[in-house]
N, C-alpha and C positions, 0 to 999 in steps of 0.2 A: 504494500500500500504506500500511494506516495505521502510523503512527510507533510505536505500541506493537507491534503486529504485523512490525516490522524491528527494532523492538529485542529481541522474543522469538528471532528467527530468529538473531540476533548473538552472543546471549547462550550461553554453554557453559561448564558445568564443566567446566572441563581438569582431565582426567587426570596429568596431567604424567610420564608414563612413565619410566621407568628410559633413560638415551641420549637423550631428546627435546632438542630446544632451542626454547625461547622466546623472545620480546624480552620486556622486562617493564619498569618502571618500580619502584624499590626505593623505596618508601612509607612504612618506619619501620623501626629500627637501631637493637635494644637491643644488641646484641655482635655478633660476628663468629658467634657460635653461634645468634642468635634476631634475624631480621630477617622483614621481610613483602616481600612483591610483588604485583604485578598487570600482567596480561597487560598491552600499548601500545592493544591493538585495542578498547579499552573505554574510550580516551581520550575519545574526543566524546560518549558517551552517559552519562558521568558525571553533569551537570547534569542532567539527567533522570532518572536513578536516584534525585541526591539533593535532588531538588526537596520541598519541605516543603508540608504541608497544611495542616488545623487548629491549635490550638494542643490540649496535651495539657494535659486536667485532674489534679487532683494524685488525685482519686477514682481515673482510672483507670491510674495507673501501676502495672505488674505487673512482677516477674522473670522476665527473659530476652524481655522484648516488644522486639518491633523498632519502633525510632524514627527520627526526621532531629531532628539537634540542630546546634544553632551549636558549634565546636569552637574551644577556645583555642588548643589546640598546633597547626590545619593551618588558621583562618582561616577558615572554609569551612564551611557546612552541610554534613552529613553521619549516613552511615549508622550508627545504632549500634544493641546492646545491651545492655541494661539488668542488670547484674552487681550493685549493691546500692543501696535506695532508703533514703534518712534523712528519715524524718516527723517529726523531734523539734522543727523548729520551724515556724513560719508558710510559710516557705520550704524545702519538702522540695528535695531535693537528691537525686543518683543518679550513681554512681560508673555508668562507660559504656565500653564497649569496641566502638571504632570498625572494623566487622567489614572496612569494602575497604580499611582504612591498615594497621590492626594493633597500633594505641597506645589504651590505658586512659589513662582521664579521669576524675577524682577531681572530685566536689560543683560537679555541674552541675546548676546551679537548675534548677527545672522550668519557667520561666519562657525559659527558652533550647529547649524540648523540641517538638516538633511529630510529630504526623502524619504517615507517608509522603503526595505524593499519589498516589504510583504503587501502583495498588491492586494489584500482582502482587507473589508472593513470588518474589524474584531471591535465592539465594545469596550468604552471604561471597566476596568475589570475592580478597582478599587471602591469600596462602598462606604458611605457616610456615615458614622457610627457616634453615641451618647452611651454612656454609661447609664444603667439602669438602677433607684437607687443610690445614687451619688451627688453629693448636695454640697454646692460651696459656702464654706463659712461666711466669706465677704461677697461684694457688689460684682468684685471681678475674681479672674482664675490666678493666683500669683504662680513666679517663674517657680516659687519651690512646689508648689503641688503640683505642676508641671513634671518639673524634674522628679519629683519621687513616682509618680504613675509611668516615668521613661523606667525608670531603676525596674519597679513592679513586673512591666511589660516585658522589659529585655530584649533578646536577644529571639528567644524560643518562640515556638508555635504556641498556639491558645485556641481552647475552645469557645467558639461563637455560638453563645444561647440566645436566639431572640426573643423577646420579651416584647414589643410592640414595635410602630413603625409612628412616626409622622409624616408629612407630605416631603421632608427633604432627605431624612435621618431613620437608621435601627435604631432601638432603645436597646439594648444589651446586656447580658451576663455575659465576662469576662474573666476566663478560668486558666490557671497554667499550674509550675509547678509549686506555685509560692502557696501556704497552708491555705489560705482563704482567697474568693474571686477576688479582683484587682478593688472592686468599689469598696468592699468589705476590709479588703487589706490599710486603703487608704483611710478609712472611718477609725481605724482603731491603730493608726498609726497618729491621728489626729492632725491628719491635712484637710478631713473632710469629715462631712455627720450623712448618716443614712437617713435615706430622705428624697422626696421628686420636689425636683425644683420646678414652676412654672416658665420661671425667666431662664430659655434656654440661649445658654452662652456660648458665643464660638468666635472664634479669631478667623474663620475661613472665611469673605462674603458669597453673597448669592451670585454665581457665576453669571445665569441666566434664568429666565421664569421657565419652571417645564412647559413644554409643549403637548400637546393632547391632541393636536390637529395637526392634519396633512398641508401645504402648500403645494399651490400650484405655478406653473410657466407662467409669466406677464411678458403679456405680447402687444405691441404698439403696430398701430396704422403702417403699412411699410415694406414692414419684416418679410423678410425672404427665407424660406426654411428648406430644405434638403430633409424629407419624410418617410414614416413607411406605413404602411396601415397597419393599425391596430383592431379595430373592430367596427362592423357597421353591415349595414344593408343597405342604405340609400344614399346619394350625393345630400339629402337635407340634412339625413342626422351621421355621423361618422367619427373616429376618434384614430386621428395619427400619434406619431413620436418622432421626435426629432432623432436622427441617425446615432449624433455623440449620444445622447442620452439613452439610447436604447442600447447602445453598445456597452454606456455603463450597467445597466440595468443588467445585463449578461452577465456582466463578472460577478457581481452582489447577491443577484438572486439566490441561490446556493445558501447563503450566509444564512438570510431569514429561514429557511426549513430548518437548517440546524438547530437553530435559536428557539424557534415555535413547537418544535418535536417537545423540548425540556418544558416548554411550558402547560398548566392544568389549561384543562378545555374551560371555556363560559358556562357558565348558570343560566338556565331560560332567566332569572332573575337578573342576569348580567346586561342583558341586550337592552339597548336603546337605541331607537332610531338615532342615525348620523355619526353613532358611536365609530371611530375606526378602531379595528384589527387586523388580525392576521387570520387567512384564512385556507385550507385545504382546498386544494381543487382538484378533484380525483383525473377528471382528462390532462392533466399537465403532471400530473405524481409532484406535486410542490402546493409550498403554501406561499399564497401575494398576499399584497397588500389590499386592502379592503375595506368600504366602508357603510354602515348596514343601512338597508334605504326604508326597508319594510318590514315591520316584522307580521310573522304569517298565524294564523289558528292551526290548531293549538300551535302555541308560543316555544316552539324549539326548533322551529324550523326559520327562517328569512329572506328576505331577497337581497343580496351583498352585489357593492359594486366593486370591479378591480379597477382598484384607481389606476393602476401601468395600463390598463386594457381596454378600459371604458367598458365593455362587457358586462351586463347583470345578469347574477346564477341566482338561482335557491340554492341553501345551504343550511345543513343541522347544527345544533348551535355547538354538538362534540365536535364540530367539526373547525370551530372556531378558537381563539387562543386571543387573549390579550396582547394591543401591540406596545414593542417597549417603546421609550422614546428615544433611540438611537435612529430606526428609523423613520422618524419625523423629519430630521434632517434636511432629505434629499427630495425637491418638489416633487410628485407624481411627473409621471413622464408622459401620460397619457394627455391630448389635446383635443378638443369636442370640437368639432370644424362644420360649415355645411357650405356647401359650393355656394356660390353666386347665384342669383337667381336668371343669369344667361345658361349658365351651365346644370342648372338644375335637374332638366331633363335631356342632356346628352344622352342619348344611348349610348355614344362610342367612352364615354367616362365611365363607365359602371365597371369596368375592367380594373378598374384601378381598384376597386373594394373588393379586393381578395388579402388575407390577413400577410406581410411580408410585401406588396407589392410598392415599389418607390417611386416617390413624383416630387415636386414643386408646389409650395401652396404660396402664395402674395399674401398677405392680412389684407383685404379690405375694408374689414370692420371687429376690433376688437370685441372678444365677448368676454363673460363674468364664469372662468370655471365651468363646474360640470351645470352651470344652471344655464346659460345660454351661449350658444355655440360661436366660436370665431368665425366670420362669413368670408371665404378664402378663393381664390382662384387658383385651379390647379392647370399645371403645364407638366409635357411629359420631362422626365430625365435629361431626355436625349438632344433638347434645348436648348440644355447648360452646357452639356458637354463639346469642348473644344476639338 
């Protein structure tokens, strides 16, 4: 088996359930309220995650792009994002938030920046973690309760007991080899008192608001596009993708099955209309991206749209899986088009609505997403080419 292909199989967003226990390795400790982790099982495939490519030109550095950088504070190449870029002198710089440790890195040259080589999108593997049961004596965390919860932690593996979740953070038991878990070690060392603090304190800020919705293509009066069909029956209603974008779609798709296999199916309870997931499509043996339009009698079954495809199936809701928000990222690739109303009823156009076939579309009139369609003029290929 090839080595990408076990490391995809390896690879899982854990859920980290409410009771579950993990082993984890604790990666970065801003306080007792805001530390990171990562699963042990992703120990040996780390070099490989953070194996570096190219070097990165300063042209193409972008916010929020994933990179592999040289890091000061962990020694070590590594996985980051890009949180703010300073062009103001010969040597741009880019503050970085190192997504599998957990610790922000302030005016890292670009000259330290590279390219993933690993051309697959893998998840933040690093997870937001609170002490459960762990209460500060004062207003803030000082350096020595700090330092004694690093002492605590060490060096060693620990077991991850969840205990609840908030919208950003695990609430956590924290177990190794020391007599009692880390909060309890702390309490009766008298750095801390046992206890749920309301005022949840952290030194990390809010990188970004999660996302819950999909994004789509914005397309302006104009625009010239290089296409391929995606789905449809008619010149009125029809759904392209633009070439780069479906090329990327290639590579990634892969990713999400792996990802959606590890994850529990929905609850008829779970579904909401407009809700996005991840969804099984038995004619494709994969699960896309999806988002539920209807839901059907009795309530476990739906009508889901593929946002890459434009395409609506019915679907069981086992068949359905919570999406994370790693793939919210990347706009739908899919574009709702309907010809011109010269070209409406071409008969010699209807050739082109076969799923794979490539043309040219003009925008003539911007539309709004999947609720009303970009009104396009299509020309063949063969057009363009020289």
């Amino acid at each position: 088996m090839e080595p990408i292909t076990e490391l995809m199989q390896k690879i899982s967003i854990n859920n980290f359930d409410i009771g579950s226990a993990t082993w984890v390795d604790v990666t970065h400790i801003n306080n007792p309220h805001s530390f990171f982790v990562r699963p042990t099982t992703y120990r040996m495939d780390m070099p490989t995650i953070q194996a570096r490519g190219n070097k990165i030109e300063i042209s193409d550095l972008q916010l929020q792009m994933l990179i592999i950088y040289k890091s000061k504070i962990l020694k070590c190449y590594c996985r980051g994002q890009i949180l703010h870029i300073d062009k103001s002198d010969d040597t741009s710089t880019c503050d970085i938030f190192a997504i599998d440790y957990g610790c922000i890195e302030k005016s890292i040259s670009v000259r330290r920046i590279y390219h993933p080589r690993l051309k697959i999108n893998i998840p933040p593997l690093a997870s937001h973690c609170q002490l459960a049961d762990c209460k500060s004596k004062e207003d803030v965390w000082s350096s020595e309760v700090v330092d004694a919860m690093k002492c605590f932690v060490g060096e060693e593996r620990a077991k991850l007991i969840v205990r609840g979740r908030t919208p950003d953070k695990l609430i956590v038991e924290l177990i190794n080899t020391c007599p009692d878990d880390i909060a309890t070690m702390l309490a009766l060392t008298g750095y801390t008192t046992l206890g749920y603090s309301q005022n949840v304190i952290s030194r990390i800020p809010t990188l970004s608001t999660e996302k819950h919705y999909y994004t789509y293509k914005e397309l302006k009066e104009g625009d010239t596009l290089h296409v391929r069909i995606q789905s449809g029956n008619n010149l009125n209603s029809f759904y392209v993708a633009q070439i780069d974008d479906y090329k990327k779609y290639i590579k990634e798709r892969e990713n999400l099955t792996w990802y959606s296999k590890e994850k529990r199916s929905l609850q008829p309870e779970d579904m909401k209309e407009n809700k996005p997931i991840s969804v099984f499509v038995s004619q494709l043996g994969r699960y896309e991206r999806a988002i539920i339009k209807q839901i059907n009698v009795p309530e476990d079954k739906a009508l889901v749209q593929l946002v890459d495809w434009g395409s609506i199936i019915e679907a069981d809701v086992s068949r359905m899986k919570p999406m994370s928000q790693f793939y919210f990222a990347n706009p739908v690739i899919a574009i709702y088009c309907s010809a011109q109303e010269s070209q409406v009823w071409d008969n010699g156009l209807q050739r082109f609505l076969h799923p794979g076939y490539e043309f040219i579309i003009a925008v003539k009139k911007p539309g709004n997403q999947f609720d009303s369609p970009n009104i396009v003029k299509i020309s063949p290929l063969s057009i363009f080419k020289k």
